[in-house]
N, C-alpha and C positions, 0 to 999 in steps of 0.2 A: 617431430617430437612434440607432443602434447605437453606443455606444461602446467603445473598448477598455479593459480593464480599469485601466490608469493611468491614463486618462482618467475612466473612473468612480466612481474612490476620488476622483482631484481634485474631481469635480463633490458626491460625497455630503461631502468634508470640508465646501467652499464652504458649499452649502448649512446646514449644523448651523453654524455660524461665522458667517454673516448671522442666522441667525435669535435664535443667544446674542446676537451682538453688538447688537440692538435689541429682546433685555428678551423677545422671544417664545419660546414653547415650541415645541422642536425636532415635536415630532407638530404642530404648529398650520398644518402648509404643505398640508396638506388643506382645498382652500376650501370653506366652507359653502354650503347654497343662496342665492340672492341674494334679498336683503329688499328689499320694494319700497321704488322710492325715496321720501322726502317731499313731501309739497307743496311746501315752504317752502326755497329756497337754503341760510335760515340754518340750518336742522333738520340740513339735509344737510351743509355745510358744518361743523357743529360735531361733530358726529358721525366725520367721516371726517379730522378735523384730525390725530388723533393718527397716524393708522398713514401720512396723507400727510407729516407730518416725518419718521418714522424713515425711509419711504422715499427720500424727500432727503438727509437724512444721509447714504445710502450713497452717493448720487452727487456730490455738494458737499460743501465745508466744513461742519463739524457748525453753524458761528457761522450760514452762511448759508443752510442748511436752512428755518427760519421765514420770513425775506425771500422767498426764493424760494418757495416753498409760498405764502404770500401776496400773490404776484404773480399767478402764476397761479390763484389764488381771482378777482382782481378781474376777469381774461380773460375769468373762464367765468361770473362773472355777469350780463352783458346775455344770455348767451347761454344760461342757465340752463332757460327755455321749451322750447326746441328739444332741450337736452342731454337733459333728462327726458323729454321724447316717446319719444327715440329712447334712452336708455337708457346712454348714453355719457357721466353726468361725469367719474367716473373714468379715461376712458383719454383724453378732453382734456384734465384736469389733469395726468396723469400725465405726457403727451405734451409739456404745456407745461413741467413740471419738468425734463424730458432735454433738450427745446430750451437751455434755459437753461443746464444741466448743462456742455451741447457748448456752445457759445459761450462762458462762463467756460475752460473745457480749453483751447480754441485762446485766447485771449485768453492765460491764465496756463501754458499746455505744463505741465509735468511740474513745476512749480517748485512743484503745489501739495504742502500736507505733510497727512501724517493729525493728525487732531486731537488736542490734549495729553493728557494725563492725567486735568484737571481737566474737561474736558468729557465726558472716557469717562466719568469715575466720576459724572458727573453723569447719563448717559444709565442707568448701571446701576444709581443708586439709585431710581429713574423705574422698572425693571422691578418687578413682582408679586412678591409674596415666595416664591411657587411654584417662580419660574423664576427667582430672583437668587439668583445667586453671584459676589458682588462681584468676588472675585478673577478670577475666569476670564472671568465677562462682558468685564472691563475690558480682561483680554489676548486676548481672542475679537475684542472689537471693534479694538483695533490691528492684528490682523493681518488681518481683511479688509478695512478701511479702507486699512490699507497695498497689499494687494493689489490692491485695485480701481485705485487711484492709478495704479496701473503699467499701466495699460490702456487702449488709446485707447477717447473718449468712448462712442463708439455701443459698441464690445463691454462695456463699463463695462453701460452702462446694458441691452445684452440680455441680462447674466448676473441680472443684479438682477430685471430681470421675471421671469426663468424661475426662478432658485430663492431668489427672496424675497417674489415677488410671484403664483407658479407659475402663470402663464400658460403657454400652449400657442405652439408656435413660430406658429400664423397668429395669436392674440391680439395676441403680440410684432412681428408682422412689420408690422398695423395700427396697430398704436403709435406704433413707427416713421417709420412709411408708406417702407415698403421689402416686397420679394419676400420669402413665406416663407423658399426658397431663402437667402437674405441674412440674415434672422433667425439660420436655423440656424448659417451661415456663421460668424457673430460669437459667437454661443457657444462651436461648434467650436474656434474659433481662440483664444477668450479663455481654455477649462480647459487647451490645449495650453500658452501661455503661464502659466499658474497653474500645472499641474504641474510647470514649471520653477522655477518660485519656493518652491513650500511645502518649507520645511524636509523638510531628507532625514529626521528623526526623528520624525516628524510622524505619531500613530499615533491621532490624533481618531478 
């Protein structure tokens, strides 16, 4: 997808702005080769706990990031056999976390708020000392958390796979389970939206 140029400054702020705002280092959105899974749920599950909250966070309340992330832990354990055959826990967890995500939205519209202070500087002392700077983390994470808030669920959660989680728009679209086509759509339409909102001085 070709974007235009203030579209693609929105999508490279976004991007650097999710990934301050959950303690990762801005080069780290370059995914590694994938490591075979473990035998074991628990191996695997303990393993993938951490980077599955931060990716919650950005879609839920930061309070209810672990609930939910441990909800859909118990989903995907009967079914943990199958997932590691075929290679998919990750995008059924994932998938069950945005399920979850949209259901809270529509349950609670717009009335939800970004997380206080005490939870951001919570999340920023939780980052590496490589990649913390308390101060900016803290105001990195309010305003994509804020941003995100302002965006219905499913564009919410397509911006978040694509540049916090850097899937590709058919990754996204199986996620989903929506048409590439509609993956893109929601992106499209969510940095149009975020361009409108990021501060006019805004020179990330």
């Amino acid at each position: 997808m070709v974007l235009a140029p203030g579209l693609q400054r929105t999508c490279d702020v976004l991007r650097t702005r999710l990934m301050r705002s959950t303690g990762e280092g801005v080069l780290s959105i370059t995914r590694p080769a994938a490591a075979p899974l473990p035998d074991s749920f628990d191996d695997w599950a303990t393993a993938r706990w951490p980077a599955l909250v931060r990716f919650a966070g950005l879609l839920v309340s930061a309070y209810d990031a672990e609930d939910v992330v441990q909800d859909a832990l118990v989903g995907a354990y009967p079914r943990w056999t199958q997932l590691r055959a075929a290679g998919t826990p990750d995008a059924y967890v994932r998938r069950s976390i945005i399920n979850a995500s949209i259901s809270r939205w529509r349950r609670h519209g717009r009335r939800e708020q970004p997380a206080d202070d005490a939870v951001l500087a919570d999340l920023s002392a939780r980052a590496s000392p490589q990649t913390r700077d308390p101060a900016g983390t803290v105001a990195d994470a309010a305003v994509a958390r804020d941003l995100l808030t302002r965006l219905p669920a499913a564009q919410r959660a397509a911006v978040v796979l694509r540049y916090y989680d850097d899937l590709t728009f058919a990754e996204i679209a199986s996620v989903l389970g929506c048409a590439e086509v509609t993956a893109r759509s929601h992106v499209h339409r969510a940095l149009a939206t975020l361009r409108e909102l990021l501060p006019e001085d805004d020179h990330d």
